[in-house]
N, C-alpha and C positions, 0 to 999 in steps of 0.2 A: 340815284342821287337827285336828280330832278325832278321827281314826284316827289320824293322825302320832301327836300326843299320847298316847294311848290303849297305842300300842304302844312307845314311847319308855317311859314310864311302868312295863310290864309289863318292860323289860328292865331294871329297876334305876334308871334314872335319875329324880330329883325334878321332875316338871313339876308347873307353872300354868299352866292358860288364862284367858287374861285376853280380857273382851269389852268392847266400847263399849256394847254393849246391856244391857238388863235380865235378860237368861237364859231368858225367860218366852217366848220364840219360837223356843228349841233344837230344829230337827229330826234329827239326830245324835247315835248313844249315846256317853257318855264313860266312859273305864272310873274305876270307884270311888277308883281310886288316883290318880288327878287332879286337884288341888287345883284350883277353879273360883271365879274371883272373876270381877266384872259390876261395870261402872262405871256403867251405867246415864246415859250422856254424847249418846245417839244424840238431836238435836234438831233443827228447821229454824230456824235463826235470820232473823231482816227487818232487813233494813239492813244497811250498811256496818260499823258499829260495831257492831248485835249479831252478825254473821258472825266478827269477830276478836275480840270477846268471848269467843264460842262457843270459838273454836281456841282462844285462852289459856285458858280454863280446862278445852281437855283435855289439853291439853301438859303443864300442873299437874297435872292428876291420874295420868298415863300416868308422868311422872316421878317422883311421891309414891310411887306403885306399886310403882314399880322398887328404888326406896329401900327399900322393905319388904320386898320379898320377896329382894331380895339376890343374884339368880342370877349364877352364873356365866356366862351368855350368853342374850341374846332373840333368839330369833325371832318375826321379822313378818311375818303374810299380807296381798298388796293393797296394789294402790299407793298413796293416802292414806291409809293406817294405815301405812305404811310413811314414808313422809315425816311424819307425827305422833312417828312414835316415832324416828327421829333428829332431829327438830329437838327434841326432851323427852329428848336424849343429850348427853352429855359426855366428853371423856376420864377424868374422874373414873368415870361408867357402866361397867357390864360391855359386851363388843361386841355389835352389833345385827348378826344376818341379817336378809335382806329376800329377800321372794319373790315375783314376781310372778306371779299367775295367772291373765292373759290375756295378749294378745298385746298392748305396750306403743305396736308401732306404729301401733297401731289405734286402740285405744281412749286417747281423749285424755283428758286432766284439764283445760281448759281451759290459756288461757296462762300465765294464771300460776302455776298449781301445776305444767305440764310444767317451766318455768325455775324452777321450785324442786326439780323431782325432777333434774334436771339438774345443778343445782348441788349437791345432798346426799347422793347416790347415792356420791360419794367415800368420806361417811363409814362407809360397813358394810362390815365385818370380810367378806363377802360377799356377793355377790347374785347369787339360784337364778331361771335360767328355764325354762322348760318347755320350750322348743325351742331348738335350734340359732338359726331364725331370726328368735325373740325376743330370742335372747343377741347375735346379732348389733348388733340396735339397740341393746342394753346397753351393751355393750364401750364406747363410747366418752365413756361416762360414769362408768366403776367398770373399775377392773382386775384388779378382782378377782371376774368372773362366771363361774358352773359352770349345767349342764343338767341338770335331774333331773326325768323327767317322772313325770308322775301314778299312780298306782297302781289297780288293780283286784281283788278278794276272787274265789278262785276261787267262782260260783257253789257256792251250797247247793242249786239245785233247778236244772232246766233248763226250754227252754219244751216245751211238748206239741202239737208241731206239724201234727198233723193237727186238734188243736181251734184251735189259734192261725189256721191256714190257715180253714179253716170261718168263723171268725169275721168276715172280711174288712174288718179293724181295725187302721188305720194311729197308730201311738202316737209323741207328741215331749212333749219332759220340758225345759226351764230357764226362767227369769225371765221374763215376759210385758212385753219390754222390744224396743228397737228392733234392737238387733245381734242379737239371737235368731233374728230373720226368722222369724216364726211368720205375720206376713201374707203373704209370700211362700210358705210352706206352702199356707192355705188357698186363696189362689189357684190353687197344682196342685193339690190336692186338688179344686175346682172341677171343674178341666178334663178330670183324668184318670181318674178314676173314676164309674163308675154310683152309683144311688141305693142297691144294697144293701152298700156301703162307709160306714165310720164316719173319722172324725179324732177322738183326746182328745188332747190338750196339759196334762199336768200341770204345774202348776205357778201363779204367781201374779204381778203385777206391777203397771205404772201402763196394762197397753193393755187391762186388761180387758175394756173396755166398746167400744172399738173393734174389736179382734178380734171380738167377738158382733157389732157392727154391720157389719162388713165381712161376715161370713158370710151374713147375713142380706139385705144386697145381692146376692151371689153365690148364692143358692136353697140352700143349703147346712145351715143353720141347724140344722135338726131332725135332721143327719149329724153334728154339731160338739158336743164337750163340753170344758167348763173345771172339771174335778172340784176345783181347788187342788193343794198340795205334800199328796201322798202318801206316809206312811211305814211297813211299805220301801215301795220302789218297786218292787222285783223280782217279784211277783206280776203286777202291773200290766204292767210290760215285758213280761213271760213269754207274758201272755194276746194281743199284738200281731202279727198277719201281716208287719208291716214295721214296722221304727222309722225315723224322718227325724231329722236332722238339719240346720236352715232358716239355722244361725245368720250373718250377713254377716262375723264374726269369731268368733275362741277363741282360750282357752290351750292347754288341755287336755283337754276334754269328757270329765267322768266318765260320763256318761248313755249316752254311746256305748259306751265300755269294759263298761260294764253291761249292756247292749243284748247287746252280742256275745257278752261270756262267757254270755249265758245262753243263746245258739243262735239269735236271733232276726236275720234277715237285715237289716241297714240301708244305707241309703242317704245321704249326708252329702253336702255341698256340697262343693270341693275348697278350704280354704280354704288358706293359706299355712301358718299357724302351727295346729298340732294334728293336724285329720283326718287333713292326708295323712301323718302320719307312723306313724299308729294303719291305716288303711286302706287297701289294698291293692287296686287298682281290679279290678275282675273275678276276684279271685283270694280274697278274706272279704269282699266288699262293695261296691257302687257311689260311686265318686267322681264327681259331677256339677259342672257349671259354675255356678257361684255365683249364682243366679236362677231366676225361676217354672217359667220354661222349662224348665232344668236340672232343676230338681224333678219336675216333668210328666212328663219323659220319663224317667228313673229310677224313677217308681211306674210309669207305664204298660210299663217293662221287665219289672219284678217280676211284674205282672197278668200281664203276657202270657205271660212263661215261670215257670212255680211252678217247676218242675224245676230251675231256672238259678237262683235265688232260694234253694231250699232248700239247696240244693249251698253257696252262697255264706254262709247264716248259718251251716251246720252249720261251716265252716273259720275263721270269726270266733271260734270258743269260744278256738283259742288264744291270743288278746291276754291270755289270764290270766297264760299262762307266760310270755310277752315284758315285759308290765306287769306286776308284783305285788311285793306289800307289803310281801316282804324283801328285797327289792332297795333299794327307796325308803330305806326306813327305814337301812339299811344306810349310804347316800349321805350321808344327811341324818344321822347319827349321828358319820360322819366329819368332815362340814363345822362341824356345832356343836362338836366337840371341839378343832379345829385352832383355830377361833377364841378358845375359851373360853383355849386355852393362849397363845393370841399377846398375850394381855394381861397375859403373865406376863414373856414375852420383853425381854430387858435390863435388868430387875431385878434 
């Protein structure tokens, strides 16, 4: 949403990014031309009544917002910020895009908010998935769904693969959450490599203390770091003999796009929605079977042929040219334009 924005911005057009949060945890630059407001709304409410407390009083303010700043068209990232800001929509409102960015049929919202995105998904002027077969599950909530997958920055630097290689340093980058499947990682990591092999997982989440204790069952412990969110992270990839990818689902995985364009060989699970659409099994990179197993034997392929591994990160560099950021932007320029005018339509 920040590079969107960023670059939307530099082409002319007036953006806001609006957040729920305080601002005070941005790890993405925004370019200075982007006007940035912070609701400062993100809370855990207890109870029944302070949880719909909570939602009324963001729906007020998400619509107070709206009111002020006056756009000709919103866009919304994520599935409840996206059901927040049409149900804080009106036909009086300018029209609301909605974006999803993961894979909806996965990742649940519980029942009652899948039967409210079910039911509200009518109202946006459109709604962007990242794959073909996320838009699948779309469709037949909203008739008005388009596919505009992720974007990629041609590296600035490449990796340095004879020191990347030397280093014998397996590196995985998102949320330290359960779809992430980072304990499925360290489990291969366990099985398939020796002691002078490393695992880092950048990143941050609620299993922190799990994943360390899981390693630590597994003898592993003193092989395994949790550095947090790194920014950039391109250095960090760059310096990795392999990147994994553990996660049980995705939308999009920027971290892999990342991985590649910088030349670093990875290995991704074969998930439905994202990987396989970015990864090409044997040809820029390893698509494995969804589990420890899977993972094991895709590091233990990598170890065992470096030849077959460097061959395969060195042909990943192109997902810059197939993903990249004038294209997206391009897509997404079009789609908020057609809606911004359809609200003008039979007047």
């Amino acid at each position: 949403m920040a590079g969107l924005a960023s670059r939307l911005s530099v082409r002319g057009h007036h953006v806001t990014l609006v957040t729920l949060d305080d601002a005070s945890n941005d790890r993405h630059e925004l370019d200075s031309t982007v006007q940035r407001v912070s609701l400062n709304l993100v809370a855990n409410a207890s109870g029944v009544f302070g949880k719909i407390r909570q939602v009324k009083r963001r729906h007020q303010h998400i619509a107070a917002t709206i009111r002020q700043l006056e756009p000709d068209v919103v866009l919304s990232f994520c599935d409840r910020t996206n059901i927040d800001v049409l149900l804080s929509s009106s036909t009086a409102t300018p029209p609301v895009v909605v974006c999803e960015r993961s894979d909806p049929a996965q990742q649940s919202l519980g029942w009652i908010w899948e039967r409210v995105r079910k039911s509200i998904y009518c109202r946006a002027a459109t709604v962007v998935a990242l794959t073909e077969t996320a838009a699948m599950y779309l469709r037949p909530i909203s008739n008005r769904v388009v596919v505009i997958p992720s974007a990629i920055e041609r590296a600035e630097i490449t990796s340095d693969r004879l020191t990347a290689t030397n280093a014998k340093l397996i590196v995985g980058v998102g949320r330290l959450e359960h779809e992430k499947g980072f304990d499925r990682l360290l489990d291969a990591f366990a099985t398939s490599t020796t002691a002078d092999w490393r695992l880092v997982v950048y990143g941050e989440g609620s299993l922190r203390s799990e994943l360390i204790t899981q390693a630590e069952q597994l003898g592993v412990a003193d092989r395994f770091e949790l550095p947090g969110w790194t920014r950039p992270i391109q250095p960090s990839l760059a310096a990795a003999t392999m990147f994994c990818l553990p996660s049980r689902y995705e939308g999009f995985p920027s971290a892999l796009l990342e991985a590649m364009a910088l030349g670093v060989p990875v290995i991704s699970v074969d998930c439905e929605s994202g990987p396989r659409q970015i990864v090409q099994d044997g040809v820029n990179g390893l698509l494995v079977d969804s589990s420890a197993d899977g993972l094991s034997k895709g590091i233990a392929c990598y170890i065992d042929d470096p030849a077959c591994r460097e061959k395969l990160g060195q042909a990943g560099q192109s997902v810059a040219d197939t993903f990249n950021w004038a294209s997206m932007v391009d897509q997404f320029e079009t789609v908020l334009q057609a809606a911004a005018e359809s609200r003008f339509v039979g007047r």
